[in-house]
Steps between C-alpha positions, in 0.01 A plus 500: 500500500575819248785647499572860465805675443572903392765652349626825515688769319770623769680360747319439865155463343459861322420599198244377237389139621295198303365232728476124363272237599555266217781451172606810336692399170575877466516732746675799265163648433403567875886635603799597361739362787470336797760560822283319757179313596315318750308139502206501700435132462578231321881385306588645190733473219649853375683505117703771365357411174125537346291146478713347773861496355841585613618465853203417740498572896275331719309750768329400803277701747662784627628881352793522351628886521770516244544111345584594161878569606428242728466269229785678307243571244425854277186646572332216305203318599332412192274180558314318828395177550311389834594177627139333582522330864514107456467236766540174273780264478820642315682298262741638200760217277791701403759408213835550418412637163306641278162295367499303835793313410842393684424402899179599619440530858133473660458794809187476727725811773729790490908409335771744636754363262393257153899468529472338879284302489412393103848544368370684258689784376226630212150509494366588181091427488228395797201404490302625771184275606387586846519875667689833443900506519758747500837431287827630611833566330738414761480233795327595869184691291760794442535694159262549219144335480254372275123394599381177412133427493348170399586411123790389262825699459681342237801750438582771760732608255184582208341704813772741486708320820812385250718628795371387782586132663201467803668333705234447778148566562184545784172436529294819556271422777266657751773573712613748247203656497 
């Protein structure tokens, strides 16, 4: 499945628009601002920064009028990522600090709370082995978000996340789609 999503200048899909069928690292060459868009198919991840930095929102089918104040963001949309659609096994070990040290906790489903049900008041570094996740800052999937896709993250901190504490995460799956 391809996913598709386009972005437009103005609120309530007007202005200028760009469509997107793949990763953009920077979309500042194709428009200036961006008030609303639409995804046709497919999950996506959308960054206020170029090559996928700064805060990150994850965007599922469906049109989204006016989501930049939704979001509480500027006019910003900088970077896209699409979130290929996976139907494997999911499995991510995440640690209470940074280099995989300190507890380390195996998780095969979604956590609405490390705290709950890990005791774990920090996490610091994953390492994700099996499917795509999404990382929240507070408890109950609520609050800022990072994607995780398969590979070693050994200091949120050194990705530009020093102020964030995820404090639970969920598997993105074909529900979402």
């Amino acid at each position: 499945m391809h996913g598709c999503i386009i972005f437009y200048e103005d609120r309530n899909f007007q202005g200028r628009h760009y469509e997107c069928m793949s990763d953009c690292a920077d979309m500042s060459s194709y428009m200036s601002r961006c008030h609303s868009c639409r995804v046709e198919s497919g999950c996506f991840m959308v960054y206020d920064r170029p090559n996928y930095m700064g805060n990150q929102y994850f965007m599922r089918r469906g049109e989204y009028a006016d989501y930049m104040s939704m979001m509480g963001w500027n006019d910003c949309i900088r970077s896209c990522r699409m979130i290929p659609m996976y139907r494997g096994s999911y499995r991510m070990r995440i640690y209470e600090r940074e280099n995989f040290g300190g507890q380390m906790h195996e998780c095969m489903d979604d956590c609405d709370s490390f705290m709950d049900r890990y005791r774990m008041s920090d996490c610091m570094s994953c390492h994700v082995m099996d499917g795509h996740w999404l990382m929240y800052e507070q408890p109950h999937y609520r609050g800022r978000m990072m994607y995780m896709r398969p590979g070693e993250y050994r200091s949120f901190r050194e990705m530009g996340y020093g102020g964030m504490r995820f404090m639970s995460m969920r598997r993105i799956m074909d529900s979402l789609y």
